[in-house]
MDAnalysis code that builds the backbone (N, CA, C; Angstrom):
import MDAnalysis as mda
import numpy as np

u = mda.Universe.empty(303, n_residues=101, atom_resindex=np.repeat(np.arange(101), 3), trajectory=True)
u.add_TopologyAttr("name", ["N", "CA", "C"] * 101)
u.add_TopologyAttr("resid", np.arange(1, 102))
u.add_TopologyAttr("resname", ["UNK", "UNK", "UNK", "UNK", "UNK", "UNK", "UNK", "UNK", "UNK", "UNK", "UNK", "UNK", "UNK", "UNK", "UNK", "UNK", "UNK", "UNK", "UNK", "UNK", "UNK", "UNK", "UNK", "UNK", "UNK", "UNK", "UNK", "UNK", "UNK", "UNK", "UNK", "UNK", "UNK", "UNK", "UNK", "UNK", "UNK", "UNK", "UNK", "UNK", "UNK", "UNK", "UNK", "UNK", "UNK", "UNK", "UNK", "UNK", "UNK", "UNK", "UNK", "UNK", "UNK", "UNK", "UNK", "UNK", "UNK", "UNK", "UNK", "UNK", "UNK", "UNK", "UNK", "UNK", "UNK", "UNK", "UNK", "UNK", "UNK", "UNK", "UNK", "UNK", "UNK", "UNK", "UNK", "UNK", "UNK", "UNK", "UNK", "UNK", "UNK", "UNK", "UNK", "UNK", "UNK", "UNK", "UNK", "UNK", "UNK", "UNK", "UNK", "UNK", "UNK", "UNK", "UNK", "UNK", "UNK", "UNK", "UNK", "UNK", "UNK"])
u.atoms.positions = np.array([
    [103.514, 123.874, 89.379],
    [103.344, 124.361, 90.714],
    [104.692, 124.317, 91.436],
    [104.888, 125.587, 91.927],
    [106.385, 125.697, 92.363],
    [106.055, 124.825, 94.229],
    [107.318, 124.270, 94.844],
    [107.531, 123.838, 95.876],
    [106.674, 124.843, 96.833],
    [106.684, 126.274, 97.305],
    [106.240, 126.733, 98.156],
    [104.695, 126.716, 97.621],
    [104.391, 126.793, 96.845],
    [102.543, 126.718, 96.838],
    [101.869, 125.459, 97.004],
    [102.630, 123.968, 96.563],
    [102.168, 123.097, 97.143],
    [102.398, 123.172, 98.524],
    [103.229, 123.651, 99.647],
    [103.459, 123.333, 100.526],
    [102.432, 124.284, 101.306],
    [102.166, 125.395, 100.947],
    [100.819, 126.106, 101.559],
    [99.775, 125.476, 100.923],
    [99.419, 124.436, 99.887],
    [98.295, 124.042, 99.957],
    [97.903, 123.050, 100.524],
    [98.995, 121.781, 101.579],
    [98.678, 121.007, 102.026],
    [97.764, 121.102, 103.395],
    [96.955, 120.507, 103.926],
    [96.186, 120.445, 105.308],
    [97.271, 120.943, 106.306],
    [96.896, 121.977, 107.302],
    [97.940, 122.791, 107.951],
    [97.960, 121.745, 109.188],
    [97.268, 120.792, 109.478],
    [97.638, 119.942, 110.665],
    [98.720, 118.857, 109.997],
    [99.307, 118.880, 109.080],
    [99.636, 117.484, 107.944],
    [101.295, 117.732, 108.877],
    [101.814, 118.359, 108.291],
    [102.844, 118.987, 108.837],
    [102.918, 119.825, 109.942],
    [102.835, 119.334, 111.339],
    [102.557, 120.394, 111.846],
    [103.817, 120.749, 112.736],
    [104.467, 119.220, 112.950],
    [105.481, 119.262, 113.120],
    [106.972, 119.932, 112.806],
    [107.086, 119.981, 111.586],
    [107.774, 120.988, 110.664],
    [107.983, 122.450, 110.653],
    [109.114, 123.252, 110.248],
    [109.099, 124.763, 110.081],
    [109.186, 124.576, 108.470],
    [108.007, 124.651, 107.632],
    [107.554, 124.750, 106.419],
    [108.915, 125.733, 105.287],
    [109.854, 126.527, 105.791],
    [110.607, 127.717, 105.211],
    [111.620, 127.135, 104.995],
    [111.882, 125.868, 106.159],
    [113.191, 125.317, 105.704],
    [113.084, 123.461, 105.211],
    [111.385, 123.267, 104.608],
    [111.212, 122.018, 103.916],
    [111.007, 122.377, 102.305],
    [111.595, 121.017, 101.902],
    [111.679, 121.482, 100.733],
    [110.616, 119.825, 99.844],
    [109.778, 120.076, 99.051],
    [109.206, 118.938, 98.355],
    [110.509, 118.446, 97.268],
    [111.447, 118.847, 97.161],
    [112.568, 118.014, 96.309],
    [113.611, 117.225, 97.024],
    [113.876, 117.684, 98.574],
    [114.796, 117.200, 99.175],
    [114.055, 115.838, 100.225],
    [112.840, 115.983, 100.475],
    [112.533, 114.993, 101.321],
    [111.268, 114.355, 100.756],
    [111.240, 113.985, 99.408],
    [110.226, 113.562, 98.604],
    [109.469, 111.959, 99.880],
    [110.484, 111.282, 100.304],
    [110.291, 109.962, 101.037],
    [108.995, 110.312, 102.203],
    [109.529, 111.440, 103.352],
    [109.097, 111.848, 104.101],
    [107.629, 112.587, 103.800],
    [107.290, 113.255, 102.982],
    [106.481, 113.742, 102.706],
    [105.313, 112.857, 101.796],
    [105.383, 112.067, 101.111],
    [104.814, 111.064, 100.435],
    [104.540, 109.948, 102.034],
    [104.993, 109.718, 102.217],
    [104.883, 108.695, 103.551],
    [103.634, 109.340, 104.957],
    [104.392, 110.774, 105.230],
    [103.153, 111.608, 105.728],
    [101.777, 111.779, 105.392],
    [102.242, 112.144, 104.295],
    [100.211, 112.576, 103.588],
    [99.674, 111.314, 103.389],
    [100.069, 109.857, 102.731],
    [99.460, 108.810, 102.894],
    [98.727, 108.284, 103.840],
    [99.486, 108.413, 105.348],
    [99.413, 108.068, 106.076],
    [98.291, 108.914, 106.697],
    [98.631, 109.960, 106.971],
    [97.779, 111.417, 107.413],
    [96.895, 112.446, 106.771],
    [97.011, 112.338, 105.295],
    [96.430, 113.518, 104.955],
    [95.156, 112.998, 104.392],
    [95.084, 113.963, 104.066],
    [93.428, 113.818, 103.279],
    [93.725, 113.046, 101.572],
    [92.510, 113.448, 100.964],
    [92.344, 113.338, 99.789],
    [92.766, 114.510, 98.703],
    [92.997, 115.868, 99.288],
    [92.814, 116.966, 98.542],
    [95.018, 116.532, 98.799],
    [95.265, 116.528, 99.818],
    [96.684, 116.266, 99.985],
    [97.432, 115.158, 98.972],
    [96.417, 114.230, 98.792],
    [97.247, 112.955, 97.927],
    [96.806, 113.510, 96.336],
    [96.159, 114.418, 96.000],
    [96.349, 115.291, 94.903],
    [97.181, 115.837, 94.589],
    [97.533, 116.474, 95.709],
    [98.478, 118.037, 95.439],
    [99.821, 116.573, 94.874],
    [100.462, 115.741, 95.719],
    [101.458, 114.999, 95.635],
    [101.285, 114.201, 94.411],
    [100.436, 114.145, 94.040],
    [99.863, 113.110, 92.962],
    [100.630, 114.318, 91.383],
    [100.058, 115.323, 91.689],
    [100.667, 116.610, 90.613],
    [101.837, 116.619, 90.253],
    [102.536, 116.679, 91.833],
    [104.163, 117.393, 92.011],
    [104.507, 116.193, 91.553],
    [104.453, 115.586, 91.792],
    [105.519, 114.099, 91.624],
    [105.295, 113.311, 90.811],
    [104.251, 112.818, 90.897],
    [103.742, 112.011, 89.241],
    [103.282, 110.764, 89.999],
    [102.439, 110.100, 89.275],
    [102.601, 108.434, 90.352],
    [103.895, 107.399, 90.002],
    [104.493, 107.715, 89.120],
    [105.977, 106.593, 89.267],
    [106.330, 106.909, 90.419],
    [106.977, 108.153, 90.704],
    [107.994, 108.715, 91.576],
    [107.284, 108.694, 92.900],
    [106.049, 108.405, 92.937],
    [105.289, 108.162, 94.354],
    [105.524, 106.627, 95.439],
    [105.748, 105.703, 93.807],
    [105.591, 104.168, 93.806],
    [106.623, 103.832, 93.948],
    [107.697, 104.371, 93.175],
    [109.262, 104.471, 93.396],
    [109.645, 104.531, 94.769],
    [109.380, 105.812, 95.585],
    [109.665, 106.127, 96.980],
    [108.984, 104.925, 97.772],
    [107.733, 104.467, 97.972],
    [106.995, 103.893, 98.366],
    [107.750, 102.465, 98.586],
    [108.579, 102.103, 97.321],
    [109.113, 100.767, 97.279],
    [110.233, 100.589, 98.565],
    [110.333, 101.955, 98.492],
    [111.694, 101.850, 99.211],
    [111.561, 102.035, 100.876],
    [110.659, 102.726, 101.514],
    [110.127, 102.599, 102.838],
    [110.250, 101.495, 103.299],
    [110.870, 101.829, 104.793],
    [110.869, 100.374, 105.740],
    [109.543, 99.987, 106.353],
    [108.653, 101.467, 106.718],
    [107.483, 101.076, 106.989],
    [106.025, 101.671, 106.329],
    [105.297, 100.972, 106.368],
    [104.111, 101.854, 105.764],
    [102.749, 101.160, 106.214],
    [102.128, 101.637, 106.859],
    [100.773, 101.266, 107.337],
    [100.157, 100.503, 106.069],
    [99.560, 99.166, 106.586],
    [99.151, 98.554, 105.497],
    [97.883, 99.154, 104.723],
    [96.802, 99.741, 105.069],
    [95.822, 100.291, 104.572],
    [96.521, 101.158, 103.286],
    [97.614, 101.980, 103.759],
    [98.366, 102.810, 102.689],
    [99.082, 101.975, 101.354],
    [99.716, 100.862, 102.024],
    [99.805, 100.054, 101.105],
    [99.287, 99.479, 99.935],
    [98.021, 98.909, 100.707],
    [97.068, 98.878, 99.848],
    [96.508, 99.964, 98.613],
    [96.084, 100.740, 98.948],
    [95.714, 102.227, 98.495],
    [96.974, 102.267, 97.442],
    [98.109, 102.488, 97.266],
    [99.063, 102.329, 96.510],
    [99.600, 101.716, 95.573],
    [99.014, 100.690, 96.089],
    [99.046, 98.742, 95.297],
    [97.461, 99.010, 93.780],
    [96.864, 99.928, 94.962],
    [95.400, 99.936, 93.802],
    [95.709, 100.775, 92.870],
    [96.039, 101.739, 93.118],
    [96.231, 102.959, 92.153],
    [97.365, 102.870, 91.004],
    [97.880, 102.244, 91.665],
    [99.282, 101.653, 90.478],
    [99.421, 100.553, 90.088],
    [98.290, 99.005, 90.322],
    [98.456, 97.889, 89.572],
    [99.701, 97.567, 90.056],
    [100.138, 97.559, 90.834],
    [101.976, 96.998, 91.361],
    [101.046, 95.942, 92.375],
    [102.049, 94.763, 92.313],
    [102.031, 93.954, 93.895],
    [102.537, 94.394, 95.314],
    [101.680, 93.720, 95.819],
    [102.703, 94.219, 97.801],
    [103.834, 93.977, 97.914],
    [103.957, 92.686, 96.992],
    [105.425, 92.345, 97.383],
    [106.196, 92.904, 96.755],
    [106.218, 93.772, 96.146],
    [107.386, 94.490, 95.639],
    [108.154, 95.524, 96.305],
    [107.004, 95.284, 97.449],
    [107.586, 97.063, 98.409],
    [108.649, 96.768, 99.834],
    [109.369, 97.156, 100.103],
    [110.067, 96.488, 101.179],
    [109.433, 96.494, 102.456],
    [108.339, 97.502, 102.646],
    [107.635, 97.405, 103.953],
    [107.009, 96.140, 103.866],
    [106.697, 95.455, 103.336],
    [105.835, 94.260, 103.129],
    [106.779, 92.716, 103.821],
    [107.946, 93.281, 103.303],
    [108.944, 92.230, 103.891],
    [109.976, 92.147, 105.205],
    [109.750, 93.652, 105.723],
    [110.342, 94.186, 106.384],
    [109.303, 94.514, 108.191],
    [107.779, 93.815, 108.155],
    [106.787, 93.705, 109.443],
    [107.746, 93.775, 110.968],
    [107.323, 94.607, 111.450],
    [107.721, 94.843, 113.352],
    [107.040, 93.711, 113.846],
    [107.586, 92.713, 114.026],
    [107.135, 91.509, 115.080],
    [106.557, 91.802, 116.304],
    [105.714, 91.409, 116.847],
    [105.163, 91.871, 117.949],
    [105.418, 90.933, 119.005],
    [106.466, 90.393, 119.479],
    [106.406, 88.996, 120.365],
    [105.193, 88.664, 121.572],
    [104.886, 88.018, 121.002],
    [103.408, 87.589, 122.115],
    [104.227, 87.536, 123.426],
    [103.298, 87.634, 124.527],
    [104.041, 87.637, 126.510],
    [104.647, 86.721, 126.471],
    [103.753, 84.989, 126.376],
    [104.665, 83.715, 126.556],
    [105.588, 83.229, 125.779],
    [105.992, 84.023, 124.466],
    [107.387, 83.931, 123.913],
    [108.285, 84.447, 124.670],
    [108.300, 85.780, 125.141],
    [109.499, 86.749, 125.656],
    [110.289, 86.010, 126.672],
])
């Protein structure tokens, strides 16, 4: 499946942000794997599941500063990997409670 037919087959709200003509699924593999996890459906974590393979999903994944933990999870299942291997895991936005600040 060439780059432009996955990219018309993803959920048209997924990207909506984007001008689709000048994204490319080879140049921003991070961004786009991080999106549909987060946002897309099920038919979306297919299409990515195809193009990319699941190493190269788990690979990118490792390397994110952030990633919603539910996604995490979901990721952790499908690939038998630990949480802790991923840098979002080590890398949490502190939330300072009022009477700390």
């Amino acid at each position: 499946m060439s780059n432009s037919e996955c990219l018309q087959k993803f959920t048209k709200n997924l990207f909506w942000d984007v001008d689709t003509k000048y994204f490319s699924m080879d140049k921003h593999p991070s961004y786009i794997i991080q999106r549909t996890l987060e946002y897309g459906q099920m038919d979306d974590w297919r299409i990515i599941w195809h193009y990319y393979g699941l190493d190269k999903i788990v690979e990118e994944c490792k390397k994110m500063r952030t990633l919603d933990p539910v996604c995490l999870s979901f990721i952790c299942t499908n690939s038998h990997t630990q949480k802790e291997d991923y840098r979002c895991y080590h890398f949490r936005q502190s939330f300072p409670t009022h009477w700390n600040s």
